[in-house]
C-alpha positions as CSV (number, residue, x, y, z in Angstrom):
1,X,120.0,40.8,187.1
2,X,116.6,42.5,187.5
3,X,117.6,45.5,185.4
4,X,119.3,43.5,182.6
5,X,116.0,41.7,181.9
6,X,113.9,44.6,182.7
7,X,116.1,46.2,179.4
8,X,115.5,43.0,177.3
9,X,111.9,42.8,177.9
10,X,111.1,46.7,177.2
11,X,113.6,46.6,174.1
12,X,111.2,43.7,173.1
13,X,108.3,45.8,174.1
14,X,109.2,48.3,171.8
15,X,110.6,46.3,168.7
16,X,106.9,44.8,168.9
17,X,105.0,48.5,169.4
18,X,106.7,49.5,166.1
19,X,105.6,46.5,164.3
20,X,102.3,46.8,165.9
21,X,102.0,50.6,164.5
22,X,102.5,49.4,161.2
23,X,99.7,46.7,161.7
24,X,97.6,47.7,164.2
25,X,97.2,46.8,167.7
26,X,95.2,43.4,167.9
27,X,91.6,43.9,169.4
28,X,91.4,44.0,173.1
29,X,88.8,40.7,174.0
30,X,88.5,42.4,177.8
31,X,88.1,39.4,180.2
32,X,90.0,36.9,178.2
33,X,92.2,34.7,179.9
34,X,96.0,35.6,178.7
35,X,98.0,33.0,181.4
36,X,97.5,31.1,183.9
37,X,100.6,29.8,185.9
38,X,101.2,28.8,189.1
39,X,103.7,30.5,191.5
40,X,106.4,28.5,193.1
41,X,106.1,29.6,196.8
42,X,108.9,26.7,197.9
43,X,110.6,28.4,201.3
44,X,107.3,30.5,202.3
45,X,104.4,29.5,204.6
46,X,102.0,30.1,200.8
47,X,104.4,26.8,199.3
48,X,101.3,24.3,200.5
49,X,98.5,26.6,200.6
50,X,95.4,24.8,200.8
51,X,93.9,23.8,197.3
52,X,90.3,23.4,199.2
53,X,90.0,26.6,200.1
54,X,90.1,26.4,204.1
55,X,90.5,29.8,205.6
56,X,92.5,28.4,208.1
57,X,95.3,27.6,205.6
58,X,98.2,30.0,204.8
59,X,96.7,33.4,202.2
60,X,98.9,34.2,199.3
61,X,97.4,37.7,199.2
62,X,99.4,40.4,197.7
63,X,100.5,40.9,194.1
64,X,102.7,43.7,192.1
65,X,104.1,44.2,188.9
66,X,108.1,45.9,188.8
67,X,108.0,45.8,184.7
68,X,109.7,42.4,185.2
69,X,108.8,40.1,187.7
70,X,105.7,39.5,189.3
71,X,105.9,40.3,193.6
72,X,103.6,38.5,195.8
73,X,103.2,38.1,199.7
74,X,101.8,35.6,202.6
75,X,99.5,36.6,204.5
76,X,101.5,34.7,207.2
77,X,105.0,35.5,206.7
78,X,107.6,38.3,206.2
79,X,108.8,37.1,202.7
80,X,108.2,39.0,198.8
81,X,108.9,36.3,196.3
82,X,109.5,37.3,193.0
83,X,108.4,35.0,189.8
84,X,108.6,35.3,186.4
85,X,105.3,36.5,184.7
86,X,105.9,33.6,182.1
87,X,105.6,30.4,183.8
88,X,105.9,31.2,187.5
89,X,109.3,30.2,188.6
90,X,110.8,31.4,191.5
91,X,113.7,34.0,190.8
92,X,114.2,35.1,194.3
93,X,112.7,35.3,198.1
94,X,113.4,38.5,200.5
95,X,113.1,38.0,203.8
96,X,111.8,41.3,204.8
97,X,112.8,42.9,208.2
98,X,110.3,44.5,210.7
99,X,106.8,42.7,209.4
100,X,105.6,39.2,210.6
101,X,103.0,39.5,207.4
102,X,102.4,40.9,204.4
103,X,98.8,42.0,202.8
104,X,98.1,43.7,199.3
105,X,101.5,45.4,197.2
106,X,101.7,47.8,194.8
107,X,105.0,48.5,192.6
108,X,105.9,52.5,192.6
109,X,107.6,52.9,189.0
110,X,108.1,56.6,190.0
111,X,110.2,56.2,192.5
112,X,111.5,52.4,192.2
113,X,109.9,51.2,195.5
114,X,107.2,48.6,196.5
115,X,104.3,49.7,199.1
116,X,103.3,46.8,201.2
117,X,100.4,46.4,203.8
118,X,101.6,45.3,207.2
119,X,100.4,42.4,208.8
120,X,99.4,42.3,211.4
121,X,97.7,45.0,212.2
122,X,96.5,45.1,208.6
123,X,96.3,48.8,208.5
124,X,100.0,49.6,208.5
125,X,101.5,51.0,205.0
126,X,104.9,51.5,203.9
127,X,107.4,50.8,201.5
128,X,109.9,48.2,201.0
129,X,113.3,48.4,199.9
130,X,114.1,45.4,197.8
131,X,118.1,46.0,198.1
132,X,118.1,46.0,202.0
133,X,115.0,44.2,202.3
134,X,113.3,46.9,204.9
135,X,109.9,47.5,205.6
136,X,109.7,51.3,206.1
137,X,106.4,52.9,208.1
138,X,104.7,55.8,205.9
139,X,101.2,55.9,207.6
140,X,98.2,54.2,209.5
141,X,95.4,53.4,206.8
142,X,91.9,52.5,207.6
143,X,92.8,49.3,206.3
144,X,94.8,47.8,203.6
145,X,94.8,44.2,203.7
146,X,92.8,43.4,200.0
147,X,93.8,46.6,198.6
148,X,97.0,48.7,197.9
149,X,97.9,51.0,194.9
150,X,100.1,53.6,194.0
151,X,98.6,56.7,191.2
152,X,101.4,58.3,189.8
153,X,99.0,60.4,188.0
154,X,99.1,62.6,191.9
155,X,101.4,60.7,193.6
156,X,98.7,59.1,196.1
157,X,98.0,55.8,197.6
158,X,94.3,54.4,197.1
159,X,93.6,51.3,200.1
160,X,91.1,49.1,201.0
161,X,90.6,46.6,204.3
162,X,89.8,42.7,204.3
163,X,86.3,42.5,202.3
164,X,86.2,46.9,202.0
165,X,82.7,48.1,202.1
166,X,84.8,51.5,201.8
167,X,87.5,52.9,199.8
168,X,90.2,55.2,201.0
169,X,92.3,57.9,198.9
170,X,95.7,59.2,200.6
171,X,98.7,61.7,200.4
172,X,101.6,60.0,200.7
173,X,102.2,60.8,204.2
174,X,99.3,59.1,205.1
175,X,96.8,62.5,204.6
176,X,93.3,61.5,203.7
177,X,91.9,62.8,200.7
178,X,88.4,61.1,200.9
179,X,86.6,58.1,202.4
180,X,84.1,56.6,199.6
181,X,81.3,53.9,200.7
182,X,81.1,51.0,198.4
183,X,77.9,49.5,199.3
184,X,75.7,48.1,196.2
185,X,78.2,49.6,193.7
186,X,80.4,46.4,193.1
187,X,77.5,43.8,192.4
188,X,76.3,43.6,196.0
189,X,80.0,42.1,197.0
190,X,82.5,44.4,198.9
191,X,86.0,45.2,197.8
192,X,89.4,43.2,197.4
193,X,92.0,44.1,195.1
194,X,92.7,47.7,193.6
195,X,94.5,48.1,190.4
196,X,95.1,51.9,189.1
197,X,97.8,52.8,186.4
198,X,95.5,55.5,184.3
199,X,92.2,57.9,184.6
200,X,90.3,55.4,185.9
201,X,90.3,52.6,189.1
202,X,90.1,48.9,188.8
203,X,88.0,46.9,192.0
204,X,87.7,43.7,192.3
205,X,84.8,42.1,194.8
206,X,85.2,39.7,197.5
207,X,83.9,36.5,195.7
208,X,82.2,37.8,193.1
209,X,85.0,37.0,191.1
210,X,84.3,40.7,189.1
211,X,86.7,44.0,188.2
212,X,84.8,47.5,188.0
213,X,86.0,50.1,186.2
214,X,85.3,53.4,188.3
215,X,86.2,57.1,187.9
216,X,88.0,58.7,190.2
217,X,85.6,60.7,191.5
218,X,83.3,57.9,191.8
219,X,80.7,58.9,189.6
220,X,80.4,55.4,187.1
221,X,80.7,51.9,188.1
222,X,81.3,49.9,185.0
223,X,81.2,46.5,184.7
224,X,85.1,45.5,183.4
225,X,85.0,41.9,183.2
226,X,84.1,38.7,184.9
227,X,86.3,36.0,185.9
228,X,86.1,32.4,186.9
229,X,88.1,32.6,190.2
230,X,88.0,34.8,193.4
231,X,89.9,37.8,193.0
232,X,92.7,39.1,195.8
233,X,94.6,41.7,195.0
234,X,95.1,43.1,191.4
235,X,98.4,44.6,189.6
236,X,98.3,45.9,186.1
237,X,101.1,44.7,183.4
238,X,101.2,46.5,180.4
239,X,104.9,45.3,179.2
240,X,104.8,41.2,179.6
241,X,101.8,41.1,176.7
242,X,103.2,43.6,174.4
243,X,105.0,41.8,171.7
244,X,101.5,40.5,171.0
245,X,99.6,44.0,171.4
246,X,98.0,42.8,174.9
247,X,97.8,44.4,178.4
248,X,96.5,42.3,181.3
249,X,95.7,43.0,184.8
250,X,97.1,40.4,187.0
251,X,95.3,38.7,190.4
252,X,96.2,36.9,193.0
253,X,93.8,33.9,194.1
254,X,93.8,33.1,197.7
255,X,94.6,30.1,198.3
256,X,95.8,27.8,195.5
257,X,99.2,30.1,194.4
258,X,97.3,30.2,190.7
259,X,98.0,33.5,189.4
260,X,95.7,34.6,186.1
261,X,96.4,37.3,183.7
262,X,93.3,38.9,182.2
263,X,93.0,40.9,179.2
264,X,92.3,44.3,179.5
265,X,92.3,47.6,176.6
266,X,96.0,48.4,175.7
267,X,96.6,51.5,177.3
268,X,93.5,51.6,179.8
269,X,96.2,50.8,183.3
270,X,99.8,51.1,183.2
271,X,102.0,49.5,185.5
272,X,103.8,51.2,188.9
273,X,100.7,53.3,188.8
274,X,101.8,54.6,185.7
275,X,104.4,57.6,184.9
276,X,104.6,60.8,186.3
277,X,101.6,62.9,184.7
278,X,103.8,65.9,182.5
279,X,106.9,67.2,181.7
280,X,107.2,70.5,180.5
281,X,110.3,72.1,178.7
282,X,111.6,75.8,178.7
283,X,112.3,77.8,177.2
284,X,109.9,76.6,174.3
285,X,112.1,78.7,171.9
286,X,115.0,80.6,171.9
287,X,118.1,81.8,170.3
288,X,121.7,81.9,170.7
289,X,125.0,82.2,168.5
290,X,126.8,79.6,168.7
291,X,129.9,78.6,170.8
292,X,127.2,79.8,174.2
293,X,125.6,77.1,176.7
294,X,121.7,76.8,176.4
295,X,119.8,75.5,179.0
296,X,117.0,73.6,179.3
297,X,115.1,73.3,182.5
298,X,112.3,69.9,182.4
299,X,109.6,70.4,185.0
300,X,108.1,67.1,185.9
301,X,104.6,67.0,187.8
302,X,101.7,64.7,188.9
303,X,98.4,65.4,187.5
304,X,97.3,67.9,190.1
305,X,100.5,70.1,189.5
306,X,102.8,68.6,192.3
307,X,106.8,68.3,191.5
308,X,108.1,65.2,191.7
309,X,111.2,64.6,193.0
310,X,114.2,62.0,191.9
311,X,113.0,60.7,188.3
312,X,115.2,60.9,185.7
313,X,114.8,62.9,182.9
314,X,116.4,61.8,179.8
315,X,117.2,64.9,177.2
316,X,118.2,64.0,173.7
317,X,119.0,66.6,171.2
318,X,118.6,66.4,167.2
319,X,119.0,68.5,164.7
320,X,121.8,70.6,164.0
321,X,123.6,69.4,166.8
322,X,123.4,66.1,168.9
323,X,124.0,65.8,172.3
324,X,122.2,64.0,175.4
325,X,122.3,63.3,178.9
326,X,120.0,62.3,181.9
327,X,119.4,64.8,184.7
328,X,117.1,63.9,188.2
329,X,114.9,66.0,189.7
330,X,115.4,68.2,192.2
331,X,112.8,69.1,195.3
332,X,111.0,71.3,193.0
333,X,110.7,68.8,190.5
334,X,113.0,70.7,188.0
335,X,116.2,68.7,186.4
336,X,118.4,71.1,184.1
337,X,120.2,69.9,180.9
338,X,122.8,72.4,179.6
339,X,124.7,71.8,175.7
340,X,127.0,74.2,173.7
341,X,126.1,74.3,169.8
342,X,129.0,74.8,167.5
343,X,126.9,74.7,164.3
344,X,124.0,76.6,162.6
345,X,120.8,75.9,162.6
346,X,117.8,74.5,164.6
347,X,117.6,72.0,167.2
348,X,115.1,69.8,168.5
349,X,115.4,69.3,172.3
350,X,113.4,66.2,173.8
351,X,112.9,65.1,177.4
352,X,111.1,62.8,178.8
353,X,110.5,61.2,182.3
354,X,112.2,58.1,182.7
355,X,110.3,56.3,185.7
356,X,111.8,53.2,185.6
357,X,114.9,54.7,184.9
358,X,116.0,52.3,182.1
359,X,116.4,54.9,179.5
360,X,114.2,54.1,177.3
361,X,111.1,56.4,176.5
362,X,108.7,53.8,177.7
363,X,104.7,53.6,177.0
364,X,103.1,56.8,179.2
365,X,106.4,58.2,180.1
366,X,105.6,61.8,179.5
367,X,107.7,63.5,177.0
368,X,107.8,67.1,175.9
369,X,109.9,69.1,173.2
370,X,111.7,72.3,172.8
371,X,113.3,74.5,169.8
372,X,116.7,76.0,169.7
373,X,118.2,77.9,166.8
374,X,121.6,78.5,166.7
375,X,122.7,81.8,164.7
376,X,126.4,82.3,163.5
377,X,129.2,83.8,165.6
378,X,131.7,86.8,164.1
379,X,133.7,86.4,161.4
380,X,136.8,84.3,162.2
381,X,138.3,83.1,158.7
382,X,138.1,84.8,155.0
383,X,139.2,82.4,152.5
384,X,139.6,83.8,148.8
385,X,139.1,81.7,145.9
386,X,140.9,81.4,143.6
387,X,144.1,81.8,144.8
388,X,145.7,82.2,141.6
389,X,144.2,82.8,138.2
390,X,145.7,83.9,134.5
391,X,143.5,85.3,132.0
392,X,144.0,87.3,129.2
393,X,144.1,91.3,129.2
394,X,140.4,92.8,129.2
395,X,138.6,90.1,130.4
396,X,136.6,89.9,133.7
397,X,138.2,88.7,136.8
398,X,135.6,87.2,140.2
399,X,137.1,86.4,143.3
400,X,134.7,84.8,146.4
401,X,135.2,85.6,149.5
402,X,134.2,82.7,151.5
403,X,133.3,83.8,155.5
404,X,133.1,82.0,158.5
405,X,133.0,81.8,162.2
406,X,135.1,80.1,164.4
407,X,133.2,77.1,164.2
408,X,133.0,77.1,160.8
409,X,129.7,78.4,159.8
410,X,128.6,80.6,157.1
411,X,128.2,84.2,158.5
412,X,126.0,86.0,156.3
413,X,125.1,89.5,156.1
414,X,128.9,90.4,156.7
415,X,130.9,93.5,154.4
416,X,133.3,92.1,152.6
417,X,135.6,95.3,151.2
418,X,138.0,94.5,148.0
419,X,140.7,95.7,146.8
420,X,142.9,95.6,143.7
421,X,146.1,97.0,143.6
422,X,148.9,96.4,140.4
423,X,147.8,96.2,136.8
424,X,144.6,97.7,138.0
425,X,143.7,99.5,140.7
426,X,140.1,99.2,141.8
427,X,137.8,98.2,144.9
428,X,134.2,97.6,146.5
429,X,132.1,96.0,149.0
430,X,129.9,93.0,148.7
431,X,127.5,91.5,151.3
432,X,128.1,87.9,152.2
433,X,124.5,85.9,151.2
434,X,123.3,82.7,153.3
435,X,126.4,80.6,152.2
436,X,128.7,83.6,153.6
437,X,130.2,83.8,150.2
438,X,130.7,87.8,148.1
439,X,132.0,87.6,144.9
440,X,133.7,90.8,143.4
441,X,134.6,91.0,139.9
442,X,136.3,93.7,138.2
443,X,137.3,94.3,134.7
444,X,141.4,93.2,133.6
445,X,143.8,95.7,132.2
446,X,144.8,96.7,128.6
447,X,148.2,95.4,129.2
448,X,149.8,92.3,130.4
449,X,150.5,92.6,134.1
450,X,149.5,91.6,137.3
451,X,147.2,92.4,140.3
452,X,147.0,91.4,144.1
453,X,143.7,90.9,145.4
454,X,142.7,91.7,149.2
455,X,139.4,91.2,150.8
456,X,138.8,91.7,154.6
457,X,135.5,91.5,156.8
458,X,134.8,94.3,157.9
459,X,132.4,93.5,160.7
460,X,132.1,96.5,162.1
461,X,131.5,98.2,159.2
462,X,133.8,101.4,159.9
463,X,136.1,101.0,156.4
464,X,138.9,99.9,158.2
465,X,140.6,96.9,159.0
466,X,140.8,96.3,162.8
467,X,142.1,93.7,164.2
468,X,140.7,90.7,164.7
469,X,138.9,91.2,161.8
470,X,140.0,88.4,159.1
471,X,141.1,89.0,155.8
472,X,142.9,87.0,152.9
473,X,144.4,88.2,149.4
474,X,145.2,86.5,146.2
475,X,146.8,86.9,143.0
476,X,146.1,87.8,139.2
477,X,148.0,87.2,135.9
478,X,146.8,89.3,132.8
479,X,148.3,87.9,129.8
480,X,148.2,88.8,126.0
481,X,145.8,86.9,124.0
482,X,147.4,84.6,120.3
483,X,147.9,85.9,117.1
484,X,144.9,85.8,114.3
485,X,146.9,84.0,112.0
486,X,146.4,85.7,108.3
487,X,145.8,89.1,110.1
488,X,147.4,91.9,108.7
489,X,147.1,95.5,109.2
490,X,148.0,98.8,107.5
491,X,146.9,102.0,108.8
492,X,148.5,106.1,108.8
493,X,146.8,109.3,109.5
494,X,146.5,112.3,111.9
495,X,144.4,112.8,114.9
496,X,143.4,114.7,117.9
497,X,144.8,112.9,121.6
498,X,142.6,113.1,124.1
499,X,145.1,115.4,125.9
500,X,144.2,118.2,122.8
501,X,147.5,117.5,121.1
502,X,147.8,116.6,117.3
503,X,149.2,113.5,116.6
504,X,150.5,111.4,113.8
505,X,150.8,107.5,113.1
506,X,151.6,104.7,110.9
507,X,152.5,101.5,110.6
508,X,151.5,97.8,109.7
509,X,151.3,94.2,110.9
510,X,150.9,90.7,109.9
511,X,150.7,87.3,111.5
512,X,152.7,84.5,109.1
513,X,153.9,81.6,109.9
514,X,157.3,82.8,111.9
515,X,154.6,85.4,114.1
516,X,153.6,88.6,114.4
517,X,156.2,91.3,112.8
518,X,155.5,94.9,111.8
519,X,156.8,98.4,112.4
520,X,154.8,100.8,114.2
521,X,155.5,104.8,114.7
522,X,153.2,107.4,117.1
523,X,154.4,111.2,117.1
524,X,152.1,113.6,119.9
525,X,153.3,116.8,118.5
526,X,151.3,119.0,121.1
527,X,152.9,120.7,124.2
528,X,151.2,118.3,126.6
529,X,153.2,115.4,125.9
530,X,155.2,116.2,122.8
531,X,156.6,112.3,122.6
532,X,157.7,110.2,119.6
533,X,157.0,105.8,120.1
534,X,158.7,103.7,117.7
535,X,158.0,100.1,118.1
536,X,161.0,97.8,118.8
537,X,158.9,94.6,118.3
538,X,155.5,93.0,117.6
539,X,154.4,90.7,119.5
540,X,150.6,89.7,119.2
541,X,148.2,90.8,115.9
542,X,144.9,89.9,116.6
543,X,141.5,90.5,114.2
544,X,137.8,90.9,114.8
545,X,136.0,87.9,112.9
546,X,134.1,90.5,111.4
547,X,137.8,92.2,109.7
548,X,137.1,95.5,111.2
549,X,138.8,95.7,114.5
550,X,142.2,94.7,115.0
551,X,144.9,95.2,118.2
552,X,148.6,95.5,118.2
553,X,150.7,94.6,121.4
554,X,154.4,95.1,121.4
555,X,157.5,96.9,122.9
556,X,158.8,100.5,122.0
557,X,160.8,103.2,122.8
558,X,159.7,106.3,123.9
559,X,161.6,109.7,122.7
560,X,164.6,107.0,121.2
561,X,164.7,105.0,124.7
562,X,163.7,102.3,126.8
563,X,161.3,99.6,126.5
564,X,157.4,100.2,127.1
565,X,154.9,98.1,126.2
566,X,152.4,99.3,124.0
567,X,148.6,98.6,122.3
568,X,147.3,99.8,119.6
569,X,143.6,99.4,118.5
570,X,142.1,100.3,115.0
571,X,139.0,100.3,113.5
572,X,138.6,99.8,109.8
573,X,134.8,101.3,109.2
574,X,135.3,101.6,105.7
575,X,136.5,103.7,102.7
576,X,137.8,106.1,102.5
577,X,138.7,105.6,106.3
578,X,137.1,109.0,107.8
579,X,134.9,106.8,109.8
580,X,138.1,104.7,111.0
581,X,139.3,105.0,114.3
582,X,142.9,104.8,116.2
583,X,144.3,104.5,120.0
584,X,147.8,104.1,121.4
585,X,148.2,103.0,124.9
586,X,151.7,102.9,126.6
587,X,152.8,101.3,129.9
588,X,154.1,104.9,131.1
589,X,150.2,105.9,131.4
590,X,149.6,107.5,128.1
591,X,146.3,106.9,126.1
592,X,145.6,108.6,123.1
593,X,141.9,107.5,123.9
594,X,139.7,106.0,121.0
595,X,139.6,108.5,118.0
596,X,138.1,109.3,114.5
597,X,140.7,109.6,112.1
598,X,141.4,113.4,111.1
599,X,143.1,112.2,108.2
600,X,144.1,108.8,106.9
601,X,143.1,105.4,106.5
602,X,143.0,102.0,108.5
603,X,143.0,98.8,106.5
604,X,142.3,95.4,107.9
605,X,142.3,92.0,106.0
606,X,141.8,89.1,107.6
């Protein structure tokens, strides 16, 4: 039940922080009173303490703060009763084992555990385990009745006796780090209560009814605030007052169950003693391809470099990929998070010490951040695109190449070799670019025909396709391009071949309504090829829009057989035609190659 409410109330908490950061946090008014409630004691010897303030009557002395409920002890009985900080009820009693008493308390957020002062002797601290309800011994103080509290900051305990004209500073096994006199620093009164959650302490004097602020080292004694009632023991609360942009140090008064919460600066004392002091990520940086486990390793520490042991570190990752997960802290105060990334980019890893172990990223719990960038892995798929195309003969053809790893990224920087085999025959290497995309284009044949494209990656970059190494092919239809219609074409004459050979043509063309017709001849008359074309039909006339270039395509036999497919272009340059040019290409491999006429004419009307 504790933990369910401890979640509403920091989920509240921090619903009102973002409005406040939008708003800004109200003004601290440092002494103002915040609550005042009265603890239901019922089933303790503290239900009648005496309201006259007789010595002699039962103490309510002890106080603590667990994030959700307020703690408090007798001075004359074993129990902890827990109330709620808003109007006092009673939400439960432990009866705790091995104590006849109970002086000052102060909530450990770091570790989930209350430290009580045993009474009597009044000098006894330990911890109390709220699940079994046992007092544990840690250590023999100089006293502790007033004044208990628990710095997370380096994981000490600070103590105080009955009316303390002295101050005491421990390890947690009960080692003394200093012994600090009191006298004339806490207006002429000696010391109660101790509240510490920050960089600074919090006394209260023994009827003076006043809090100091005071460093650590005891160098400044501030004046913190003055109150109307005498002052036990002191617990700071910075989540019950949040919604409203408040923190308030909480006291005990001694005799009457009254219970006061007193403003204080947001920030200034955190409750449990606050969070561990730092947590520090690494690597800060580093750089992997993907599909391998990166590790973090969080280092949590108190503020004099000390590891601290079983808190809860919470690691969230963002970015490129997401993933998440709580580790807890070894001896060493290390905890080790470990993800795979599958995709490209950079990450943002975030930890941050969960104290109270509620996983939330609550006010003071140290966080720190990392960087990961994840590279691509080899290639593992080449995709072409498109699959299929059809365009007509001597255009320009592009295929992509589209490679990626495994995982699907883009692999950049990856040759890509092409190759066209068919119609044409061609090929080349391209570098993929960011998107892991090379685009090859090549240049379509004279004749209608067709080409298969294959591309591999070629990771290695030896020329050769090994395996593993993925590749993908295509395909490409060249087809003839309409008729001009009104194109017509006569044209006869001698030239040289580009073989040396003469040669001889003639023939005409014309598109009309029915489609292209016309009769075309080709004699090479030279030793190299020696070969007579005579066309068996026209199929497609087409015209320059300028009248001066004009194509044939058609079949014909070669030497008085078979059925090749041929082109003819002409140029008609003007008259009388020695300026005009002719070339025959057949689908055996013969090309005339663009010539000047020798003799002749070319005339095209359009």
């Amino acid at each position: 039940m504790r933990w369910t409410r401890w979640r509403f109330i920091v989920a509240a908490s921090f619903a009102a922080t973002a409005l406040l950061g939008l708003s800004g946090t109200a003004p601290a008014a440092t002494g103002d009173n915040l609550r005042t409630i009265t603890a239901d004691q019922n089933g303790t010897d503290c239900a009648d303490a005496n309201r006259t303030g007789n010595a002699n009557g039962a103490i309510g002395t002890g106080i603590a703060f667990d994030g959700t409920n307020l703690l408090l002890s007798c001075w004359s009985d074993n129990t902890i009763v827990e109330v709620s900080p808003l109007d006092g009820s009673q939400v439960t009693i432990h009866q705790i084992s091995g104590v006849s008493g109970l002086g000052a308390l102060a909530w450990d957020n770091t570790d989930q555990q209350l430290w009580a002062c045993k009474n009597p002797p009044g000098s006894v601290v330990g911890t109390i385990d709220l699940v079994t309800n046992a007092f544990t011994t840690k250590f023999t103080s100089a006293g502790c009745t007033d004044g208990l509290a628990y710095d997370a900051n380096d994981d000490t305990i600070w103590s105080s006796a009955d009316a303390a004209s002295s101050i005491q500073h421990y390890q947690l096994d009960g080692t003394l780090i200093s012994s600090t006199s009191l006298v004339g620093e806490l207006g002429n009164s000696m010391n109660s209560g101790i509240a510490v959650g920050g960089a600074k302490l919090y006394l209260a004097n023994n009827g003076g009814q006043q809090i100091y602020e005071v460093a650590k080292d005891f160098s400044t004694f501030t004046l913190f605030a003055s109150f109307p009632r005498r002052l036990e023991d002191l617990e700071c609360d910075n989540i019950t007052f949040l919604p409203d942009g408040k923190a308030a140090i909480w006291s005990n008064d001694a005799y009457d169950n009254t219970l006061n919460a007193w403003e204080i600066p947001f920030g200034v004392c955190l409750f449990g003693g606050g969070p561990p002091a730092q947590i520090t990520l690494s690597p800060k940086t580093a750089t992997n391809v993907v599909g391998h486990q990166h590790c973090v390793t969080a280092t949590v520490t108190n503020a004099i470099g000390n590891p601290k042991k079983d808190i809860d570190v919470v690691f969230s990752v963002t970015g490129a990929n997401s993933a998440g997960g709580t580790q807890t802290t070894d001896a060493a105060g290390t905890a080790t998070f470990c993800y795979t990334g599958t995709v490209t980019g950079v990450d943002v890893i975030t930890a941050f010490a969960d104290a109270n172990k509620n996983a939330v990223m609550d006010l003071g719990e140290p966080s720190d951040t990392a960087s990961k960038t994840w590279t691509p892995g080899p290639p593992a798929t080449l995709t072409l695109a498109p699959k299929t195309a059809t365009n007509v003969v001597d255009a320009q053809h592009c295929v992509t190449a589209t490679v990626k790893d495994q995982y699907g990224n883009a692999t950049p920087a990856i040759t890509v070799r092409f190759s066209v085999t068919g119609s044409v025959t061609t090929s080349g290497f391209v570098l993929t670019n960011a998107s892991g995309q090379a685009t090859f284009c090549y240049q379509g044949p004279p004749l209608a025909g067709a080409d298969v494209i294959t591309a591999y990656a070629d990771t290695n970059t030896n020329s050769v396709k090994d395996p593993g190494e993925p590749g993908d092919s295509a395909a490409k239809e060249w087809i003839l391009p309409p008729s001009t219609a009104g194109c017509k074409v006569t044209y006869g004459g001698r030239i040289t071949a580009a073989n040396g050979d003469k040669a001889t043509f003639g023939g005409n063309a014309m598109v009309p309504a029915s489609g292209a017709q016309g009769q075309e001849e080709y004699q090479d008359h030279g030793s190299v090829a020696n070969l007579n074309v005579h066309s068996i039909g026209v199929d497609v006339l087409t015209c320059g829009r300028d009248g001066t270039s004009a194509t044939i395509f058609g079949t014909a036999t070669v030497n008085g057989s078979g059925s090749y497919a041929f082109r003819i272009d002409l140029q008609d340059l003007g008259e009388p035609g020695v300026s005009d040019t002719y070339r025959i290409r057949l689908s055996t491999g013969y090309d005339s190659g663009m010539q000047t006429l020798n003799q002749g004419n070319v005339q095209i009307h359009l």
